[in-house]
N, C-alpha and C positions, 0 to 999 in steps of 0.2 A: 551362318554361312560364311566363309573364308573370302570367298566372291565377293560379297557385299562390303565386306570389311577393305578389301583394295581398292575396291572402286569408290568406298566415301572418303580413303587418304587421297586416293589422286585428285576427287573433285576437290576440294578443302586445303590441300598442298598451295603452297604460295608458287608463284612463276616466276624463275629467275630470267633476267633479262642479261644480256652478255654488254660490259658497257663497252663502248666504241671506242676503239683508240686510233685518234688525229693525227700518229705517225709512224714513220718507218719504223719496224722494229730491227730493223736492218740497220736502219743511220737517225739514231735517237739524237733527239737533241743537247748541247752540253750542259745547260739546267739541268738536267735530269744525269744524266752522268757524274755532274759534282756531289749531287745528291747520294749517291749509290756508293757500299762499302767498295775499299779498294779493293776487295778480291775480284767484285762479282760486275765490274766494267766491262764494258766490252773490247778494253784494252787494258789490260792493267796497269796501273801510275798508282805511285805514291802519294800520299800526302804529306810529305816532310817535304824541305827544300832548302835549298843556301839562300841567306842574306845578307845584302850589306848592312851596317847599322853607323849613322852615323853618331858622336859621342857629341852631346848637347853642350861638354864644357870645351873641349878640344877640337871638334871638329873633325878626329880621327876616324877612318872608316876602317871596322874588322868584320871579317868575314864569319856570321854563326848560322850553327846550323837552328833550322827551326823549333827543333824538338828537343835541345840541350837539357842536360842530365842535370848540370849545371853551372854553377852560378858565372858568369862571363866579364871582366873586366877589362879595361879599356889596356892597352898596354903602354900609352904615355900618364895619363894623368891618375890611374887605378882607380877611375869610378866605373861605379858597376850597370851595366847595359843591359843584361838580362837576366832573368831569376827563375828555376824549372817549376814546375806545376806540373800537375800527374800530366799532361800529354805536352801541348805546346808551351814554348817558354815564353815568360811574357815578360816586353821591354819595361826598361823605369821611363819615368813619365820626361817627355822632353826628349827620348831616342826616336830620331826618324830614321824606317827602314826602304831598302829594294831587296824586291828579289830578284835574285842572279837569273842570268839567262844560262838555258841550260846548254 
């Protein structure tokens, strides 16, 4: 019987429970938003950004951007500040940075 056959998948089917969510989904909180690719935000922002970098022999502050293609030298003393890697560039050891206010 076809009957009998739905009715022991529904007793025997597992019961999903819906889990509760603790916030707006209207006004998420920014943890959870830094988390989230940039497209799918609920305001869309980039993850690149300008920084200053100061130059650990010089002292010198140049402006790079986060994601550089590449390689970035100081422009008095020509040492090098930062080096690209598939996404963000990363400083030589001894570069302290800020990021710019936008």
């Amino acid at each position: 019987n076809p009957k009998e056959n739905t009715n022991s998948f529904l007793r025997f089917a597992p019961h999903f429970i819906m889990p509760i969510i603790d916030y707006d989904l209207l006004n998420p909180p920014a943890y959870q938003q830094a988390q989230c690719h940039k497209l799918k935000r609920l305001v869309q922002s980039p993850n690149s950004f300008f920084m200053d970098v100061k130059c650990p022999g010089c002292f010198q502050i140049t402006t790079v951007f986060s994601h550089a293609h590449s390689v970035v030298y100081c422009s008095s003393c020509a040492s090098v500040l930062c080096r690209p890697t598939g996404g963000k560039a990363r400083l030589t050891e001894g570069c302290s940075f800020r990021r710019k206010a936008e």
